[in-house]
N, CA, C and O atoms as a CHARMM CRD file, in Angstrom:
* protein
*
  344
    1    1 UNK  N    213.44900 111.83600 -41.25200 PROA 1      0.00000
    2    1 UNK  CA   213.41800 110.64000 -42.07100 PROA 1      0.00000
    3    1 UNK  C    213.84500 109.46200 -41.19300 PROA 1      0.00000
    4    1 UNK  O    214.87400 109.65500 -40.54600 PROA 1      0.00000
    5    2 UNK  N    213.19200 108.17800 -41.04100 PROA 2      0.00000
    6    2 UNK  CA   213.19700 107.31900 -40.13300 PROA 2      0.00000
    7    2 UNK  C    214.69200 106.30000 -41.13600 PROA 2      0.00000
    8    2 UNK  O    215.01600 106.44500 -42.31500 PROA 2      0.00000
    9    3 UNK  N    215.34800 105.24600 -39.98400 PROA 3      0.00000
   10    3 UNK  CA   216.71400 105.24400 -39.90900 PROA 3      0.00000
   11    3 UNK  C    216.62000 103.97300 -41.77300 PROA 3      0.00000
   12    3 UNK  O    217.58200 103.90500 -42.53800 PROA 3      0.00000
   13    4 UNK  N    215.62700 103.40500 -41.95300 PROA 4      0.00000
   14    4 UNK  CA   215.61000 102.21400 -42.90200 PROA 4      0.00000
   15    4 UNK  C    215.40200 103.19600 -44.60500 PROA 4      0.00000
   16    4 UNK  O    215.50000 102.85400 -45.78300 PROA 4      0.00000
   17    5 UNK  N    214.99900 104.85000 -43.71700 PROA 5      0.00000
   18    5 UNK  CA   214.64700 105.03300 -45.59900 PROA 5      0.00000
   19    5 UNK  C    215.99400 106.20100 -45.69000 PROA 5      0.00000
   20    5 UNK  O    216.55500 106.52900 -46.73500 PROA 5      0.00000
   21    6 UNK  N    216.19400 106.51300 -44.83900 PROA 6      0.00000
   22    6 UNK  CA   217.64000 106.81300 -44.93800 PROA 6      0.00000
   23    6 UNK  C    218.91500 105.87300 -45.78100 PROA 6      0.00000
   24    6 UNK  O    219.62700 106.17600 -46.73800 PROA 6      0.00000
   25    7 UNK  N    218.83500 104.78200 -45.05500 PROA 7      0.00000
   26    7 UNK  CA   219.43500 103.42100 -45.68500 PROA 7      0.00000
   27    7 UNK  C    219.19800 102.90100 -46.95300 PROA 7      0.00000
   28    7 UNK  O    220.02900 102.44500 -47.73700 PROA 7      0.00000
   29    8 UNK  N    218.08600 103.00000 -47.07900 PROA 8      0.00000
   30    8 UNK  CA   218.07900 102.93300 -48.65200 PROA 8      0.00000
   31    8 UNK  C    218.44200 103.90600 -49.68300 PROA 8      0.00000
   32    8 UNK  O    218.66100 103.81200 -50.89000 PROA 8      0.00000
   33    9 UNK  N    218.43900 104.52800 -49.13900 PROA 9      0.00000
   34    9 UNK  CA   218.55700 106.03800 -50.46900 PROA 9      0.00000
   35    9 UNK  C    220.32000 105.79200 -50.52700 PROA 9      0.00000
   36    9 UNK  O    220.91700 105.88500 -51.60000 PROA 9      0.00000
   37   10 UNK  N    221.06600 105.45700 -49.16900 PROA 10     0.00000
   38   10 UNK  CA   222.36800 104.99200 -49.48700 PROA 10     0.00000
   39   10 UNK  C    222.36700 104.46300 -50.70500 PROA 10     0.00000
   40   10 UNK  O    222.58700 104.90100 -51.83400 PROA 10     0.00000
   41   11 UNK  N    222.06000 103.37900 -50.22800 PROA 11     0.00000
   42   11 UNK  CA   222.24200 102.03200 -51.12000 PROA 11     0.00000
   43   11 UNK  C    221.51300 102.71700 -52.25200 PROA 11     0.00000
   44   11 UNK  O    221.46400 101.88600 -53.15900 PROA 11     0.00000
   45   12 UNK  N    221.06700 103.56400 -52.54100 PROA 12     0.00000
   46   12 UNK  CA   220.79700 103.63400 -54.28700 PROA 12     0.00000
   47   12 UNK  C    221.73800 104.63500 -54.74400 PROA 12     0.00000
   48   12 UNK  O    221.74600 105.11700 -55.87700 PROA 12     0.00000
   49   13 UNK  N    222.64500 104.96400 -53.66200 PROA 13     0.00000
   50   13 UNK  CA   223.93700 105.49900 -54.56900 PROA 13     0.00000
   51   13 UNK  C    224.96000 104.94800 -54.74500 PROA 13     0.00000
   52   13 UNK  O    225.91900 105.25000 -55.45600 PROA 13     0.00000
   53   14 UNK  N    224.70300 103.75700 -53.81400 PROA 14     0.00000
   54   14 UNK  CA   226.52100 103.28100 -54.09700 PROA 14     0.00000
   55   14 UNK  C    227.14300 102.50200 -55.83600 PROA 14     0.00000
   56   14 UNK  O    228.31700 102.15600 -55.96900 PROA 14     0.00000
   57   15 UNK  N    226.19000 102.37000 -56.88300 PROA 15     0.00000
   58   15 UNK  CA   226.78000 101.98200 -57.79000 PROA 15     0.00000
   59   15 UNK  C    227.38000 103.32300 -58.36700 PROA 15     0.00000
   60   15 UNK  O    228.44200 103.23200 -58.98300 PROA 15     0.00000
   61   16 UNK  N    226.70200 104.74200 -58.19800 PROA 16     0.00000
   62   16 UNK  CA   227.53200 105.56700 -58.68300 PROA 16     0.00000
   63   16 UNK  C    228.48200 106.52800 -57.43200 PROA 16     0.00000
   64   16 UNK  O    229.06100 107.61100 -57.52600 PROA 16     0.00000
   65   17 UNK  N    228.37400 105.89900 -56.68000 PROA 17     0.00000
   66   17 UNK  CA   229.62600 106.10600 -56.15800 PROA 17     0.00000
   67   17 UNK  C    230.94000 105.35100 -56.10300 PROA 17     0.00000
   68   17 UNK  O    232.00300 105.61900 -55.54500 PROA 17     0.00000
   69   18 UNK  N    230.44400 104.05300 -57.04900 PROA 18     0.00000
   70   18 UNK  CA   231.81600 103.23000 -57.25000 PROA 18     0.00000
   71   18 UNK  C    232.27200 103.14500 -58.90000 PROA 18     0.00000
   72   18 UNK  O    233.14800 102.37600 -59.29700 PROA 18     0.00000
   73   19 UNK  N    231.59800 103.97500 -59.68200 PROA 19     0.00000
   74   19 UNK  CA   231.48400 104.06900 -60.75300 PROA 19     0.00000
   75   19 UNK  C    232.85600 105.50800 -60.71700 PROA 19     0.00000
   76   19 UNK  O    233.96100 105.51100 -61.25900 PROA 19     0.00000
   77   20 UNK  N    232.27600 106.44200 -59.97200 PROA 20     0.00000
   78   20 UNK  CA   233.45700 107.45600 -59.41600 PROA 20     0.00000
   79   20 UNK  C    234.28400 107.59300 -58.64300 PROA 20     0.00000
   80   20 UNK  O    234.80500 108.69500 -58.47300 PROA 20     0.00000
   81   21 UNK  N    234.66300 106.43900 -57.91000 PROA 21     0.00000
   82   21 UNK  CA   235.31300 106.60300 -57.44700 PROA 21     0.00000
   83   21 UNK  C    236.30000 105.60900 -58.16600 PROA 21     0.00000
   84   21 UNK  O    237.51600 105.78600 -58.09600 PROA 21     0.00000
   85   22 UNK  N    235.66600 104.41300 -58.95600 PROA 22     0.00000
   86   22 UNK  CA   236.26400 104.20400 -60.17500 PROA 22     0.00000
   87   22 UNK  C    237.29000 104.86500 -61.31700 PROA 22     0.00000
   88   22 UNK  O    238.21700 104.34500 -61.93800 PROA 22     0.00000
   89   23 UNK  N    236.79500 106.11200 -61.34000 PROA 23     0.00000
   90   23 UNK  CA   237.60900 107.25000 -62.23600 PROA 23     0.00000
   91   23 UNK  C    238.40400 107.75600 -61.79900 PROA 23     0.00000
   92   23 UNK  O    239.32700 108.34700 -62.36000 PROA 23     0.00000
   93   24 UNK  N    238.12600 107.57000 -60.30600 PROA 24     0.00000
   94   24 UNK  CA   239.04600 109.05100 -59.27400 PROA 24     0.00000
   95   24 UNK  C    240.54600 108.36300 -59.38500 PROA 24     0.00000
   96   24 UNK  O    241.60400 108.90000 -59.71300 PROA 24     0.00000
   97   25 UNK  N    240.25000 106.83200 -58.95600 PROA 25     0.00000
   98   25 UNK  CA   241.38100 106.17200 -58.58600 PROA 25     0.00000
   99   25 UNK  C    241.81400 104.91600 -59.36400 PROA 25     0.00000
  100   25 UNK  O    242.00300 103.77800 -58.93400 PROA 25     0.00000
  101   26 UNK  N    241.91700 105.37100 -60.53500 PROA 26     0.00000
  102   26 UNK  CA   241.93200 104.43300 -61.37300 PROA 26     0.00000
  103   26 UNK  C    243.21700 103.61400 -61.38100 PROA 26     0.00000
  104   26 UNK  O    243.35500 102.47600 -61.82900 PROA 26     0.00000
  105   27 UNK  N    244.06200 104.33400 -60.85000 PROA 27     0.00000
  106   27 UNK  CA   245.78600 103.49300 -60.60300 PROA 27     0.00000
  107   27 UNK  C    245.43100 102.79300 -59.13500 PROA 27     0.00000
  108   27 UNK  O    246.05100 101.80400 -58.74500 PROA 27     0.00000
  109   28 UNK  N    244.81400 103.15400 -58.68800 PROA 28     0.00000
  110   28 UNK  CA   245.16200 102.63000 -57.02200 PROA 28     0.00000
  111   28 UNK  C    244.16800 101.22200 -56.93400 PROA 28     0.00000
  112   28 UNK  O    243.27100 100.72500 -57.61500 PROA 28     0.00000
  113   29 UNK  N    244.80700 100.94100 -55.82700 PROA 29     0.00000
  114   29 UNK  CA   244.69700  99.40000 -55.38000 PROA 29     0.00000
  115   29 UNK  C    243.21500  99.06800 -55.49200 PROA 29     0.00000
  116   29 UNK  O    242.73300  99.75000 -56.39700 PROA 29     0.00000
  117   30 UNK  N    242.35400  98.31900 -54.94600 PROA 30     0.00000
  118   30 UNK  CA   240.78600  98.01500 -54.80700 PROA 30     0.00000
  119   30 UNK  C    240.86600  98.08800 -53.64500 PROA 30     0.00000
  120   30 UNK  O    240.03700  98.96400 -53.39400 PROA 30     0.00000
  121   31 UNK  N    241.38100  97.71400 -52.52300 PROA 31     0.00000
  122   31 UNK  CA   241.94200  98.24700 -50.95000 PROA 31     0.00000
  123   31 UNK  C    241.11500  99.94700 -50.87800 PROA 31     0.00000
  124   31 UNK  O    240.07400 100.36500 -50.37200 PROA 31     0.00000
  125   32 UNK  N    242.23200 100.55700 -51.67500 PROA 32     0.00000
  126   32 UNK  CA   242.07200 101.85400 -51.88600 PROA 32     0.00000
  127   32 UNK  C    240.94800 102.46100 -52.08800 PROA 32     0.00000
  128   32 UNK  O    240.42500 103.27800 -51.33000 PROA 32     0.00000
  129   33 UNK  N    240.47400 102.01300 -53.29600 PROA 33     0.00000
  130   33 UNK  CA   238.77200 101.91800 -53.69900 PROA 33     0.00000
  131   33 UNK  C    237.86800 101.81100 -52.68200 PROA 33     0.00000
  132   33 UNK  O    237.12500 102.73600 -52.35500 PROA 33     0.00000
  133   34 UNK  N    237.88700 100.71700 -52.15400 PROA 34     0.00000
  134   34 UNK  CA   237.00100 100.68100 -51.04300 PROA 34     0.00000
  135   34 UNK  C    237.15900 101.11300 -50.08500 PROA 34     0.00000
  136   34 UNK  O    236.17800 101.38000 -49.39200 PROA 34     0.00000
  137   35 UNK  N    238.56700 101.39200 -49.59200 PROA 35     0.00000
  138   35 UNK  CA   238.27200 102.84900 -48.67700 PROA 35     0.00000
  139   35 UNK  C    237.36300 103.85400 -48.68500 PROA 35     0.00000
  140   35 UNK  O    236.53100 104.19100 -47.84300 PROA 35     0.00000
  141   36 UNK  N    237.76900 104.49500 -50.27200 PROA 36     0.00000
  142   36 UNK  CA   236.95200 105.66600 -50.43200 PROA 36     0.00000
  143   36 UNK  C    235.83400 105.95100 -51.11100 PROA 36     0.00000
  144   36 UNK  O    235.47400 107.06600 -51.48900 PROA 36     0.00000
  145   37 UNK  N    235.06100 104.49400 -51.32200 PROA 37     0.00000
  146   37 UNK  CA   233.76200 104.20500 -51.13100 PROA 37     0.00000
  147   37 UNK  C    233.25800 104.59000 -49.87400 PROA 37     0.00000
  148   37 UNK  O    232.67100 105.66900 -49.79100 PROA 37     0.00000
  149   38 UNK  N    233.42200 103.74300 -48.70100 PROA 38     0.00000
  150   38 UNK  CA   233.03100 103.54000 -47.54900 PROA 38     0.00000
  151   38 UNK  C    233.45700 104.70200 -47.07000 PROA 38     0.00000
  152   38 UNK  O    232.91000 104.73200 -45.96800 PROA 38     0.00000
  153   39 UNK  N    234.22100 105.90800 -47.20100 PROA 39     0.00000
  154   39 UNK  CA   234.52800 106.83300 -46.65900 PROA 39     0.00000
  155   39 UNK  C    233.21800 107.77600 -47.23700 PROA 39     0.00000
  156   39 UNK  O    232.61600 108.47300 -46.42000 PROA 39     0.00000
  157   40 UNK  N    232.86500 107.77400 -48.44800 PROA 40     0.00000
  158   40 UNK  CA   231.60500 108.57000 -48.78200 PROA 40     0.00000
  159   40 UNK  C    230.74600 107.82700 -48.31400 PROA 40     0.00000
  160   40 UNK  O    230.62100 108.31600 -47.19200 PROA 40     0.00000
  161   41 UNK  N    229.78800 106.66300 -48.37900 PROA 41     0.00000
  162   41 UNK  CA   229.07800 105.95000 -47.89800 PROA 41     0.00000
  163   41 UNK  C    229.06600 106.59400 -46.64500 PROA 41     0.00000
  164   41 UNK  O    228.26000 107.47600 -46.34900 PROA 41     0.00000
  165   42 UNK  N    229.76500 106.25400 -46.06100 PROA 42     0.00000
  166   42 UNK  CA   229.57200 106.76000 -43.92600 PROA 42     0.00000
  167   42 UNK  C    229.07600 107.74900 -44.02000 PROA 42     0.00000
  168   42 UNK  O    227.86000 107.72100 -43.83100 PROA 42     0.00000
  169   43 UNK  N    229.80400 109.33800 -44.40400 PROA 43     0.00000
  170   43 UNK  CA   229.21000 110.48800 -44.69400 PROA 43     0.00000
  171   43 UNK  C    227.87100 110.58500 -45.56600 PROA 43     0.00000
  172   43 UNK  O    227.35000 111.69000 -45.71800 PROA 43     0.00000
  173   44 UNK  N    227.48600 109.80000 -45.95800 PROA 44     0.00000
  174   44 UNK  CA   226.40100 109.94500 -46.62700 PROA 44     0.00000
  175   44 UNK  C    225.40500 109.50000 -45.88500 PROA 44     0.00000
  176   44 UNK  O    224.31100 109.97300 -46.19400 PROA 44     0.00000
  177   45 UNK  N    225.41800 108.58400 -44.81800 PROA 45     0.00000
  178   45 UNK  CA   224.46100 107.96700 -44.25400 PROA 45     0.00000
  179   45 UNK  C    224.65700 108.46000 -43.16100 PROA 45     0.00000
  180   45 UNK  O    223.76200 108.26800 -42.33800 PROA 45     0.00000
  181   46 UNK  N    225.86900 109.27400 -42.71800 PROA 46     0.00000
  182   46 UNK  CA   225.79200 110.25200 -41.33700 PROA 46     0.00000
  183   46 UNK  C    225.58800 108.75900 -40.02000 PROA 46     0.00000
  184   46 UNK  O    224.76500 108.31000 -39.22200 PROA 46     0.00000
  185   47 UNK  N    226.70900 108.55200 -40.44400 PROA 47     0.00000
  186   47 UNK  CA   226.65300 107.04900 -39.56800 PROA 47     0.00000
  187   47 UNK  C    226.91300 107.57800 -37.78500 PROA 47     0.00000
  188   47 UNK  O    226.69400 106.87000 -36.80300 PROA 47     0.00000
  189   48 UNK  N    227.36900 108.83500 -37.78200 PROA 48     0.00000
  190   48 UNK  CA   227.57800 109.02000 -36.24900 PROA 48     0.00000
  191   48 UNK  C    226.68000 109.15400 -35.75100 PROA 48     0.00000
  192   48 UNK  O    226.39700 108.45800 -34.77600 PROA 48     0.00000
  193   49 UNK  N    225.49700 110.53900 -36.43900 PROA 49     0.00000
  194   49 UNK  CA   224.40300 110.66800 -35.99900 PROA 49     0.00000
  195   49 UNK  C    223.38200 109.28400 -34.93800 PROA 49     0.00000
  196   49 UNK  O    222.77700 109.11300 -33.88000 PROA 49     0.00000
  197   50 UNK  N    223.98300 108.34000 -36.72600 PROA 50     0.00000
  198   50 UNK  CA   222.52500 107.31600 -36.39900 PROA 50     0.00000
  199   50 UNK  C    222.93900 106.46600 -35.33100 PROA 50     0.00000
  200   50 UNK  O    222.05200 105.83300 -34.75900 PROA 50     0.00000
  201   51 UNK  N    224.16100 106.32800 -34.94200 PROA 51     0.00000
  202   51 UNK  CA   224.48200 105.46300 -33.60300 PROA 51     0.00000
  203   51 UNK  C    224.51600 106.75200 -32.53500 PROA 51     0.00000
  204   51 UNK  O    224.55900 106.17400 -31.44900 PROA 51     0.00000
  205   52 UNK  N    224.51800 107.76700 -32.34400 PROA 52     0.00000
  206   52 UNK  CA   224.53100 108.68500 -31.03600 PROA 52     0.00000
  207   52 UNK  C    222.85000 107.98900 -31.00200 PROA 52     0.00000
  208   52 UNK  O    222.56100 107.03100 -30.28500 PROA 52     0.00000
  209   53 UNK  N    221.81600 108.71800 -31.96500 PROA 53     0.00000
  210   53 UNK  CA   220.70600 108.26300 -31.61400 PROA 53     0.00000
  211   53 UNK  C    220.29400 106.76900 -31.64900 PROA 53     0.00000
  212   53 UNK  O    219.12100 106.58800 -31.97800 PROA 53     0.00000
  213   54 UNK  N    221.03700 105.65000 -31.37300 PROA 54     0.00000
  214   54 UNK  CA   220.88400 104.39600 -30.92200 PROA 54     0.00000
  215   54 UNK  C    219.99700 103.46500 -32.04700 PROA 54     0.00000
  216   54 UNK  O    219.54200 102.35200 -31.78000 PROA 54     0.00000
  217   55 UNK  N    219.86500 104.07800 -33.21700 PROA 55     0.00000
  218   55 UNK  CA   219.67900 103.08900 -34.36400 PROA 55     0.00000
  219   55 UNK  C    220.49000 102.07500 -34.92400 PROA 55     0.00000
  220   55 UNK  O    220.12400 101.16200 -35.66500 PROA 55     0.00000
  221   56 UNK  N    221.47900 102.28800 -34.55500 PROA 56     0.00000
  222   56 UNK  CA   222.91200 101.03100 -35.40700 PROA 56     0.00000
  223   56 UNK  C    223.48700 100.37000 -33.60000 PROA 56     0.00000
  224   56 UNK  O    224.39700 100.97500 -33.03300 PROA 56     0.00000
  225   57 UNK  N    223.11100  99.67700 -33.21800 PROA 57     0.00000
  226   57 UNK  CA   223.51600  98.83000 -32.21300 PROA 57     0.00000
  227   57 UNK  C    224.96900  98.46900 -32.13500 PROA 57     0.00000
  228   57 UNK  O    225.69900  98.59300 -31.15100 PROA 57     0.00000
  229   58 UNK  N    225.35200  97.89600 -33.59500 PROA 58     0.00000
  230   58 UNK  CA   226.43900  97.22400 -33.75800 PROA 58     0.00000
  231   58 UNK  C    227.11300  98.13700 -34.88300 PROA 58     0.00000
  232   58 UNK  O    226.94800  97.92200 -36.08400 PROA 58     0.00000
  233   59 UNK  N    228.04400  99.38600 -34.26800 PROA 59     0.00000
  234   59 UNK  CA   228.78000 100.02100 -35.60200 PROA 59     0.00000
  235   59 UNK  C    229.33400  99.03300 -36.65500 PROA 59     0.00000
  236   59 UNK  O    228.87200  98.84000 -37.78000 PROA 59     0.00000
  237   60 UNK  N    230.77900  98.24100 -35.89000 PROA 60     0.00000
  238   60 UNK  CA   231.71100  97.37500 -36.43000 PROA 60     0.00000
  239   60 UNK  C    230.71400  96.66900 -37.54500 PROA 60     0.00000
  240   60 UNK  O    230.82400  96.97800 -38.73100 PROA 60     0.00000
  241   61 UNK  N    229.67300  95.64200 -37.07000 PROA 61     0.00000
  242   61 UNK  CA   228.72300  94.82400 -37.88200 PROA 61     0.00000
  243   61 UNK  C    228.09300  95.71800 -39.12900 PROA 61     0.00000
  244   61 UNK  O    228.06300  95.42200 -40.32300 PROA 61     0.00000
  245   62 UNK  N    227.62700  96.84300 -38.50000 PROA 62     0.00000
  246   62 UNK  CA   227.15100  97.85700 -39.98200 PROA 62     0.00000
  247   62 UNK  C    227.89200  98.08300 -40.81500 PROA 62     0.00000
  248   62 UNK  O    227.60000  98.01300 -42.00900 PROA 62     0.00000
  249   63 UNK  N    229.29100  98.48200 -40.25500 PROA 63     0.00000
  250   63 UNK  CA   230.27400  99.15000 -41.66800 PROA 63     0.00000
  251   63 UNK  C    230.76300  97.53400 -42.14100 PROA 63     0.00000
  252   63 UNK  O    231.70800  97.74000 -42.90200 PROA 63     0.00000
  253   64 UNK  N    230.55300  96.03100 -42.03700 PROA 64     0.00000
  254   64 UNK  CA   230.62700  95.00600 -42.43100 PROA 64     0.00000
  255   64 UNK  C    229.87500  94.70600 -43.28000 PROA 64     0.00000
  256   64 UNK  O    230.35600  94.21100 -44.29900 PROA 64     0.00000
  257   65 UNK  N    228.25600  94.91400 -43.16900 PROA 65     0.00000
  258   65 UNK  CA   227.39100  95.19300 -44.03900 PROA 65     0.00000
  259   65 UNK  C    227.28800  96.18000 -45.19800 PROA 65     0.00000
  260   65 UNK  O    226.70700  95.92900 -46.25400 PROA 65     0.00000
  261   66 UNK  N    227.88100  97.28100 -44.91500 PROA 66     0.00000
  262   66 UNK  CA   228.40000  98.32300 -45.90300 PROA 66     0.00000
  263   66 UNK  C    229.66200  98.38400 -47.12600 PROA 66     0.00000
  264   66 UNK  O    229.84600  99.05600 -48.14100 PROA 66     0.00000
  265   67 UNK  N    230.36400  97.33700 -46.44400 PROA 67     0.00000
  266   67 UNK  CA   231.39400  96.76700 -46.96600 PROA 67     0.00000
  267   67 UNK  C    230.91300  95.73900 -48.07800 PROA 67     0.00000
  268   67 UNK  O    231.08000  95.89500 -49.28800 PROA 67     0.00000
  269   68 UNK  N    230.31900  94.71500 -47.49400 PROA 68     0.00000
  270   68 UNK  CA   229.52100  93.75400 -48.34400 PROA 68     0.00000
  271   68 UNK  C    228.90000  93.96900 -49.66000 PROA 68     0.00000
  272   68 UNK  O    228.99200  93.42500 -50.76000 PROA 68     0.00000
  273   69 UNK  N    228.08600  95.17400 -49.05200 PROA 69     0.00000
  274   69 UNK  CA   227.20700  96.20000 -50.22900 PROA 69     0.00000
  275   69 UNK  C    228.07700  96.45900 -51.32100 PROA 69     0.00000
  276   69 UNK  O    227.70200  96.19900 -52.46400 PROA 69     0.00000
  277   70 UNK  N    229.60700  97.12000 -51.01300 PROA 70     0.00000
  278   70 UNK  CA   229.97900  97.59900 -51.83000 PROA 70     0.00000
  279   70 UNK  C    230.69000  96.67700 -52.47900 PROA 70     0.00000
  280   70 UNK  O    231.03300  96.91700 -53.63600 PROA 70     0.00000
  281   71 UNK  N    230.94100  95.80300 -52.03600 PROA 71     0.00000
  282   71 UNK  CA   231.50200  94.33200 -52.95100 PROA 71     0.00000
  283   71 UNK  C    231.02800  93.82700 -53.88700 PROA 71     0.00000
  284   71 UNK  O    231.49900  93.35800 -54.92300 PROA 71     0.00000
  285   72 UNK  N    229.77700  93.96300 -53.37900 PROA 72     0.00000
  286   72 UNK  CA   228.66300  93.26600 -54.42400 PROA 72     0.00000
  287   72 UNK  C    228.17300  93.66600 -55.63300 PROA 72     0.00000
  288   72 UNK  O    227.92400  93.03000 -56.65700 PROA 72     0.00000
  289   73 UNK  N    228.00000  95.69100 -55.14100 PROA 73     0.00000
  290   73 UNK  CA   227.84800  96.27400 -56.74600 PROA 73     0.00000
  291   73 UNK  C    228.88600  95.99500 -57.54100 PROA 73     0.00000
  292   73 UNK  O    228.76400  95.51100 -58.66600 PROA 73     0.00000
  293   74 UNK  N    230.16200  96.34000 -56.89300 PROA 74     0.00000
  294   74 UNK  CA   231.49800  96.33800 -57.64200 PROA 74     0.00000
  295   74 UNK  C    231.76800  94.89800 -58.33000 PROA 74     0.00000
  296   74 UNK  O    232.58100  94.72400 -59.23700 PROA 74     0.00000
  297   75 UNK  N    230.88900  93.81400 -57.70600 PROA 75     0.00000
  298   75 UNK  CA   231.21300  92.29300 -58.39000 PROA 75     0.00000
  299   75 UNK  C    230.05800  92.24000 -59.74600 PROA 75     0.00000
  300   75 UNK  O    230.36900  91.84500 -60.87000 PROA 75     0.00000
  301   76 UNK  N    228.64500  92.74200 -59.34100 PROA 76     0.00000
  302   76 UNK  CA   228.01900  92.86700 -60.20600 PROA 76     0.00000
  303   76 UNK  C    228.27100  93.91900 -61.56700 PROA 76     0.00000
  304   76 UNK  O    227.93200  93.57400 -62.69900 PROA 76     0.00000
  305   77 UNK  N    228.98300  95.38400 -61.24300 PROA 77     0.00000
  306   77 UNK  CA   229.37800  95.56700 -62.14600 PROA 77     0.00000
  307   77 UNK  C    230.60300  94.99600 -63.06300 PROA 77     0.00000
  308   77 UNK  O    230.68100  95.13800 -64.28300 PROA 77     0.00000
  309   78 UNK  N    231.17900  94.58400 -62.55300 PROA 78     0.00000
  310   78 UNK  CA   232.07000  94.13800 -63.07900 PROA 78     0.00000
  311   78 UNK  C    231.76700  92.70800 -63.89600 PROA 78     0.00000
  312   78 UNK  O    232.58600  92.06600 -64.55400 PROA 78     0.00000
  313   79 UNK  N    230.64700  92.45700 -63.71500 PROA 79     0.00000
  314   79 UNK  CA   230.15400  90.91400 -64.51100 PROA 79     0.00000
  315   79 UNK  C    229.22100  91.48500 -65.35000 PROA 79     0.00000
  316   79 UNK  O    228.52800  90.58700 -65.82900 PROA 79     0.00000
  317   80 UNK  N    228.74600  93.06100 -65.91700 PROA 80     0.00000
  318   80 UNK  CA   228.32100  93.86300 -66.70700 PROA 80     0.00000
  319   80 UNK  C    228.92500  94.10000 -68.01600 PROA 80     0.00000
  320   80 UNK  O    229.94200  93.46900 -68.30600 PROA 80     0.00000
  321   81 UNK  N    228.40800  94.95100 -68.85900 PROA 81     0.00000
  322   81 UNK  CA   229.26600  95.75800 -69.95700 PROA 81     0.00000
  323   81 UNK  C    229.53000  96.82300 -69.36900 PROA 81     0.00000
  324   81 UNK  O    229.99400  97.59600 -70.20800 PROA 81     0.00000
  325   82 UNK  N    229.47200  97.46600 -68.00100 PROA 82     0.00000
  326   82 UNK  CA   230.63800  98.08000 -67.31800 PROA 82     0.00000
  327   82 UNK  C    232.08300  98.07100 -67.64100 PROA 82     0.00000
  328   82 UNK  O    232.89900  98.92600 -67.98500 PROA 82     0.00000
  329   83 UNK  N    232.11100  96.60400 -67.37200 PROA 83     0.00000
  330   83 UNK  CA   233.37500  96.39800 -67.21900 PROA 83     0.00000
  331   83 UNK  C    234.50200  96.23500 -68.27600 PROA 83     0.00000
  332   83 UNK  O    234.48600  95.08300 -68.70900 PROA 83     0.00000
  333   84 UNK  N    235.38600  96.92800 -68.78700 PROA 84     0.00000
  334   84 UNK  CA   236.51200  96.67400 -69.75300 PROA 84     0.00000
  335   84 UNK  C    236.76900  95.06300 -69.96900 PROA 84     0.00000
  336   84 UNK  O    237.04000  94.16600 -69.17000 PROA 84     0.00000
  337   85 UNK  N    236.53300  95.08600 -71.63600 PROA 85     0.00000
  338   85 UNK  CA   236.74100  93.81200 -71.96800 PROA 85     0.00000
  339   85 UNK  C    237.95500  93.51400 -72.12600 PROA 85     0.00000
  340   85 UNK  O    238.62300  94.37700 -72.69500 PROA 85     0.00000
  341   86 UNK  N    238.65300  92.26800 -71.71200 PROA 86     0.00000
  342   86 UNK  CA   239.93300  92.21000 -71.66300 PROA 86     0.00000
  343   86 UNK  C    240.22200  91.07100 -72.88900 PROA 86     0.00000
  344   86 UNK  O    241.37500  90.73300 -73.15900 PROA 86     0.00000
């Protein structure tokens, strides 16, 4: 599977991977959260692989972009009926 459709299939999990990891860690910080987003994310996209084989140029810049990603579902859900009405 070539390195962009790999990448996407990420990205079509990360709302339910922040949806659960939502549940997992429901006391802990958003720090926290997004740790262990981005800790499944990496493993999911087998981020070592794809930089040994010289597809990700810039690790640091990717997991910045990955980061971003996950900001964004988590901002969009949260501007949803996701989100607990307060």
């Amino acid at each position: 599977m070539n390195f962009l459709s790999k990448l996407m299939q990420t990205i079509a999990f990360v709302p339910t991977i922040v949806t659960g990891i939502e549940g997992l860690f429901r006391d802990r910080s958003g720090a926290d959260k997004k740790n262990a987003a981005m800790s499944f994310l990496q493993a999911a996209l087998s981020m070592a692989e794809a930089v040994s084989s010289k597809q990700i140029a810039d690790e640091a810049g990717f997991k910045t972009g990955l980061e971003q990603i996950v900001a964004g579902v988590v901002a969009c859900l949260n501007a949803s009926v996701w989100a607990k009405t307060q």
